[in-house]
C-alpha positions as YAML, in Angstrom:
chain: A
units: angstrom
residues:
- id: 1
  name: UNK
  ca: [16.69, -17.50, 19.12]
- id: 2
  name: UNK
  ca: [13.20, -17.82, 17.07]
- id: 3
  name: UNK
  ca: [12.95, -16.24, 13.81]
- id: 4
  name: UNK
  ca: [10.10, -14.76, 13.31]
- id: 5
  name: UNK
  ca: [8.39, -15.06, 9.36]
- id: 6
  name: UNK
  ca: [9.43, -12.33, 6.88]
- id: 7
  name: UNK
  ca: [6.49, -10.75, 5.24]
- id: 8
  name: UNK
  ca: [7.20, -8.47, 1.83]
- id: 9
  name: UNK
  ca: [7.62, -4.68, 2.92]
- id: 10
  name: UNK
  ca: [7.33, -5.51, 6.22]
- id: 11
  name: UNK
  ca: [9.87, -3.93, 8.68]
- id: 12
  name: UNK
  ca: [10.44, -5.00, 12.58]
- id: 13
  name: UNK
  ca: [12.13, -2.79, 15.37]
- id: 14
  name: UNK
  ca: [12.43, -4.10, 18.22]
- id: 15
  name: UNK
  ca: [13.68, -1.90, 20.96]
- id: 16
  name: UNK
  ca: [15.09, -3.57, 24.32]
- id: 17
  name: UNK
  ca: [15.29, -1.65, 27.44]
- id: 18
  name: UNK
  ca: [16.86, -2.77, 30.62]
- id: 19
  name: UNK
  ca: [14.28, -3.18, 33.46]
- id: 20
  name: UNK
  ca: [14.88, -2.86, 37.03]
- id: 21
  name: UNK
  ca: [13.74, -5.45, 39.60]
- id: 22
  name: UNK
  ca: [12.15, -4.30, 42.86]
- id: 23
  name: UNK
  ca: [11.50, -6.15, 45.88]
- id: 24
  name: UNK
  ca: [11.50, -6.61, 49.59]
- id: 25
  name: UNK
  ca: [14.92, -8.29, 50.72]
- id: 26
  name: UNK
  ca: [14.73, -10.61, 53.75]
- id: 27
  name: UNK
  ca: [14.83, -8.13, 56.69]
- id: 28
  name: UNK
  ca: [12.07, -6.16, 55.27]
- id: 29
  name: UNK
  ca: [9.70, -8.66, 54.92]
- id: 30
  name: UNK
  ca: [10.39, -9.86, 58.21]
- id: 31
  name: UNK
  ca: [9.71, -5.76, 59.90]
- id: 32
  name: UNK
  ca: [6.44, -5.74, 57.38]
- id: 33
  name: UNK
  ca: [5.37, -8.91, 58.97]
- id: 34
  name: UNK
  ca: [5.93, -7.62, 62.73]
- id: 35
  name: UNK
  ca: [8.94, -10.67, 63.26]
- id: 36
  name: UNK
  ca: [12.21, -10.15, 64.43]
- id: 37
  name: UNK
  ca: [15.33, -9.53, 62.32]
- id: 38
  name: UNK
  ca: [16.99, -12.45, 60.71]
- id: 39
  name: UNK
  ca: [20.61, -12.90, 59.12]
- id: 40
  name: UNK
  ca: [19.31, -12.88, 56.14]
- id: 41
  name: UNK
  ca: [20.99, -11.82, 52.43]
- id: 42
  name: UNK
  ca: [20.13, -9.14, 51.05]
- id: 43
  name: UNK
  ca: [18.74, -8.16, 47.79]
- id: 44
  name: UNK
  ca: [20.48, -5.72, 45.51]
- id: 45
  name: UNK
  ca: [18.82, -3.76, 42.99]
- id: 46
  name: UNK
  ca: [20.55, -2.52, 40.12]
- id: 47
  name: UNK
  ca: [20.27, 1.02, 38.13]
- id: 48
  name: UNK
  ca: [20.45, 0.32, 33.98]
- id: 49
  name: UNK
  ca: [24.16, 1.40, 32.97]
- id: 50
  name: UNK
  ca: [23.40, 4.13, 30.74]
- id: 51
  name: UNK
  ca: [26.40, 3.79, 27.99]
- id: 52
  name: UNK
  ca: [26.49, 6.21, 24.96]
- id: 53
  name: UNK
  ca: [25.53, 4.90, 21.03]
- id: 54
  name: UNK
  ca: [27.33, 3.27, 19.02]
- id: 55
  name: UNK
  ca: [27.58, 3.74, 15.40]
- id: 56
  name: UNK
  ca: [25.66, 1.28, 13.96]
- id: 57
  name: UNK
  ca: [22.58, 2.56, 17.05]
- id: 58
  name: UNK
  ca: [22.86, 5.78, 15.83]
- id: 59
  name: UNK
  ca: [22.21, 4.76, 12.35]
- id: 60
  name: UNK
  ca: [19.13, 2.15, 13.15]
- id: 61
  name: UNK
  ca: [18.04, 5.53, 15.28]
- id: 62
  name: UNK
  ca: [18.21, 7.88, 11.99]
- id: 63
  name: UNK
  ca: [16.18, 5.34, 9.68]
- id: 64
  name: UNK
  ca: [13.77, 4.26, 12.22]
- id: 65
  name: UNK
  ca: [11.91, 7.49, 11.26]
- id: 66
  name: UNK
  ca: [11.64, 6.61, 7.57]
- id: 67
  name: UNK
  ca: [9.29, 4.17, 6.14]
- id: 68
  name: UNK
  ca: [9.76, 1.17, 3.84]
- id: 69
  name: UNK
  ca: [8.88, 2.56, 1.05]
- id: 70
  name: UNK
  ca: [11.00, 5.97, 1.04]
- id: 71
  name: UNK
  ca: [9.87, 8.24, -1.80]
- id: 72
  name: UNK
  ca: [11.37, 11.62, -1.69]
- id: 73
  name: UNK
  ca: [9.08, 12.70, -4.64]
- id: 74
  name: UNK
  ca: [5.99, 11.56, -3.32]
- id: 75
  name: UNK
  ca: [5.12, 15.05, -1.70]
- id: 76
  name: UNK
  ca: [5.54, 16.74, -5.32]
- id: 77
  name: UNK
  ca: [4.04, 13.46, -7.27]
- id: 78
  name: UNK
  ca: [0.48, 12.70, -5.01]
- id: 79
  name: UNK
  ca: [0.16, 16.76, -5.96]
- id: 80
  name: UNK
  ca: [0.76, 16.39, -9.29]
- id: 81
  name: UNK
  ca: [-1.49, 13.39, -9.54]
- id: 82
  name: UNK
  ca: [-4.08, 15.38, -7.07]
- id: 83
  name: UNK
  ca: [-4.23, 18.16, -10.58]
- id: 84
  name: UNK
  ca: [-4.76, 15.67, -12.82]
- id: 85
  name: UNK
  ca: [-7.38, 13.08, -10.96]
- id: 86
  name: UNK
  ca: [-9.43, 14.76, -7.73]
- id: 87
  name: UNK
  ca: [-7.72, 13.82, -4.16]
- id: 88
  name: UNK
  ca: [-10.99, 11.92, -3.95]
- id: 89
  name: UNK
  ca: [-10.23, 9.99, -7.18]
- id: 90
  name: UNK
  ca: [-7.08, 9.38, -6.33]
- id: 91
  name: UNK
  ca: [-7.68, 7.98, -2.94]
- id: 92
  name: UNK
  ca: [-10.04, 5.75, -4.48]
- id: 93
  name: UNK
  ca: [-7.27, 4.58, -7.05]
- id: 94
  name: UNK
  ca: [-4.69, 3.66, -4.46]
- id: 95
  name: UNK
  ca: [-7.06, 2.60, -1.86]
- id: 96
  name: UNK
  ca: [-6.54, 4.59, 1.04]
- id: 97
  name: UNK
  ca: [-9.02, 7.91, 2.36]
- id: 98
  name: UNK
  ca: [-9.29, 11.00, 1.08]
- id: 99
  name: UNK
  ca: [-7.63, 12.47, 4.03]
- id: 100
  name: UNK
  ca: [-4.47, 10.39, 3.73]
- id: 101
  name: UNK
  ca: [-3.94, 11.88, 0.63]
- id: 102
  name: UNK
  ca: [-4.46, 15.63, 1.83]
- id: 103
  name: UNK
  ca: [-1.44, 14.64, 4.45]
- id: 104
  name: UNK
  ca: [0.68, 12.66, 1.70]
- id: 105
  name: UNK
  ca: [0.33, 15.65, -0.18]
- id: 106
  name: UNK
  ca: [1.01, 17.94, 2.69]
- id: 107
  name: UNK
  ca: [4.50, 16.53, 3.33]
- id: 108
  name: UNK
  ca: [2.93, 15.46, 7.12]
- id: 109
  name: UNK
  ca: [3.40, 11.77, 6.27]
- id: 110
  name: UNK
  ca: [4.76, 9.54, 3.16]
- id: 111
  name: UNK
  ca: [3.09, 6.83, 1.71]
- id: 112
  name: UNK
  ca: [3.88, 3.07, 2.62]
- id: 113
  name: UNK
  ca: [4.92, 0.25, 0.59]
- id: 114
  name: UNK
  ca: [1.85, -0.89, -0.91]
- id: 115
  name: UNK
  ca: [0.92, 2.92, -1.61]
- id: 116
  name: UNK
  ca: [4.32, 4.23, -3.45]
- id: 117
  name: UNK
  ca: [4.52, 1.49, -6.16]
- id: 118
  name: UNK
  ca: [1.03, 2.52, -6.98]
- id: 119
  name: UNK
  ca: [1.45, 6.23, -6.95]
- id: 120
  name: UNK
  ca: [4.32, 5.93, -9.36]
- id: 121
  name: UNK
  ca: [2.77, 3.73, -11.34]
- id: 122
  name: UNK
  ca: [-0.34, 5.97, -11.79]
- id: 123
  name: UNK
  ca: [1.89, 8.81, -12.82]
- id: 124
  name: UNK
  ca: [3.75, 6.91, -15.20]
- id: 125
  name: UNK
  ca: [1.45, 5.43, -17.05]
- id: 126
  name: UNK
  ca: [-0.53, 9.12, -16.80]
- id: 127
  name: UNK
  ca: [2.28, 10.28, -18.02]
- id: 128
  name: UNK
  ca: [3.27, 7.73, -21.39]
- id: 129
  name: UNK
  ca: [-0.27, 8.64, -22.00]
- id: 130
  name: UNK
  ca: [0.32, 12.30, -21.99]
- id: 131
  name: UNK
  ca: [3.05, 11.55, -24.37]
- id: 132
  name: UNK
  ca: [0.71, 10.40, -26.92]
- id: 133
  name: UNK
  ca: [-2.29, 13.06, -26.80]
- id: 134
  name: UNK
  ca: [-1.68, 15.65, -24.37]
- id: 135
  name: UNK
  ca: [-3.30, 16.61, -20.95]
- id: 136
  name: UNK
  ca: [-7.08, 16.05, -20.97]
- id: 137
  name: UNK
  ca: [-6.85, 13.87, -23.70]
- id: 138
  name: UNK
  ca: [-4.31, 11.29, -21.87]
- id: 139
  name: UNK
  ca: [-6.87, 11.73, -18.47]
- id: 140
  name: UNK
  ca: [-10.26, 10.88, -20.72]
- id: 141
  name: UNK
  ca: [-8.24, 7.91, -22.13]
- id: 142
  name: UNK
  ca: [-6.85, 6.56, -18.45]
- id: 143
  name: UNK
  ca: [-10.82, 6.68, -17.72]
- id: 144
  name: UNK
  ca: [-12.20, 5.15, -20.89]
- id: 145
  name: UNK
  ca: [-13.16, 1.86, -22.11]
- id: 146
  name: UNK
  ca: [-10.31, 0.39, -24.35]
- id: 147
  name: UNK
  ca: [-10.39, -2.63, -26.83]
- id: 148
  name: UNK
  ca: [-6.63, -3.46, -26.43]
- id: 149
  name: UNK
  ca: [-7.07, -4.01, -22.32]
- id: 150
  name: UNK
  ca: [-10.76, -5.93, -23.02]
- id: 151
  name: UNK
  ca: [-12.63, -3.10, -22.54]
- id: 152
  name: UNK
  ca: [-11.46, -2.45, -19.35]
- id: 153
  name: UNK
  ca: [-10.40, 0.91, -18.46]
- id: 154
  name: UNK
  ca: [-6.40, 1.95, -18.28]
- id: 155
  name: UNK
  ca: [-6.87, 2.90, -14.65]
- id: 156
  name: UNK
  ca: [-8.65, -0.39, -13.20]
- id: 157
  name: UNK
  ca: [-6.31, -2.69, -15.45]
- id: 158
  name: UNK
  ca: [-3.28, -0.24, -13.64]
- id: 159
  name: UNK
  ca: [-4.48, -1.14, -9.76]
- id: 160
  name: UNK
  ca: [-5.68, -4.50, -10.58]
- id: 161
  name: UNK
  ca: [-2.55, -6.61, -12.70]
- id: 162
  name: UNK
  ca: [0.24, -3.90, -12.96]
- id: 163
  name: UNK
  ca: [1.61, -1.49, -15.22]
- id: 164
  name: UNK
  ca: [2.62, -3.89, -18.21]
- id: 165
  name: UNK
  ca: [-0.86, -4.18, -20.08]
- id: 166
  name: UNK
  ca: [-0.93, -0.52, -19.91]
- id: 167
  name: UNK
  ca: [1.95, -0.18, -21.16]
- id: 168
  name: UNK
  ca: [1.54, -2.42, -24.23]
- id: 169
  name: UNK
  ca: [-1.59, -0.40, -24.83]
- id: 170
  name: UNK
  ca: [-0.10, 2.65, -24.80]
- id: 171
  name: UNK
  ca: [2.49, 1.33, -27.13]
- id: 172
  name: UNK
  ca: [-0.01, 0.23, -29.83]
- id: 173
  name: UNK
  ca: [-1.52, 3.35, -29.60]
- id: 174
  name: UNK
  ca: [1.72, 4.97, -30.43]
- id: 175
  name: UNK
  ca: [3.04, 2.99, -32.77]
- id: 176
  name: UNK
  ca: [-0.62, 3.21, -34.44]
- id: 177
  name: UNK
  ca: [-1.84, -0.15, -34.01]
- id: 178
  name: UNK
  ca: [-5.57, -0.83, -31.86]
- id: 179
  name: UNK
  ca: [-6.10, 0.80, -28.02]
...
């Protein structure tokens, strides 16, 4: 059997169906063709055997419908995160349209692998920040310039190398040291 390569958050369902083989046996192709009948075998043709799930079907069957990345906050956390940054802004954050967020937000669809971690990030770090100076404050820092991270802002150094220099900024802040 060939394995196929594994890629990170990447899930493969492969359905097989039995298929059913039509053709003309012997003794119809020889009537088609205007001959005369031959001893000839015959051809059977056989119906799928319909059998009933097993166990371990009906469980690949329930969790085919969920994604990867299974968030059951991510309804209540892209609309939380929709209050604090615009859908637009947040789109632009994660990466995706503005209309995938409307429908994340909606409950229609869930985010996938790549978009969850970053969601959760986002509100994390959003709210450590909040944490330290409140609502509006901890949004106007996310979006500011800050010496600890370089002068890059919270939010780019958040999508572009993880959560952890935020974090440490957030942390020197707190503990009253340079951010």
């Amino acid at each position: 059997m060939a394995r196929l390569p594994a890629y990170a958050g990447a899930q493969l369902v492969v359905t097989l169906q039995p298929t059913k083989k039509i053709g003309y046996s012997d003794d119809m192709a020889t009537k088609k063709a205007g001959g005369a009948k031959s001893a000839s075998k015959k051809v059977a043709v056989r119906a799928p055997v319909k059998r009933a799930p097993t166990a371990k079907a009906a469980a690949v069957g329930a969790r085919k419908s969920r994604v990867a990345a299974d968030d059951p906050l991510s309804e209540q956390r892209v609309l939380y995160l929709a209050n604090v940054f615009s859908r637009a802004q947040l789109a632009k954050l994660i990466g995706v349209s503005p209309s995938q967020t409307s429908r994340w937000a909606s409950g229609e669809e869930r985010p996938g692998p790549a978009a969850a971690p970053a969601l959760i990030d986002l509100e994390h770090m959003y709210s450590r920040a909040r944490l330290v100076w409140g609502g509006d404050s901890a949004r106007i820092w996310m979006e500011s310039a800050n010496a600890f991270l370089g002068g890059a802002r919270p939010l780019d150094v958040l999508i572009t190398e993880g959560a952890s220099r935020v974090l440490q900024a957030l942390d020197a802040e707190m503990w009253g040291g340079a951010a």
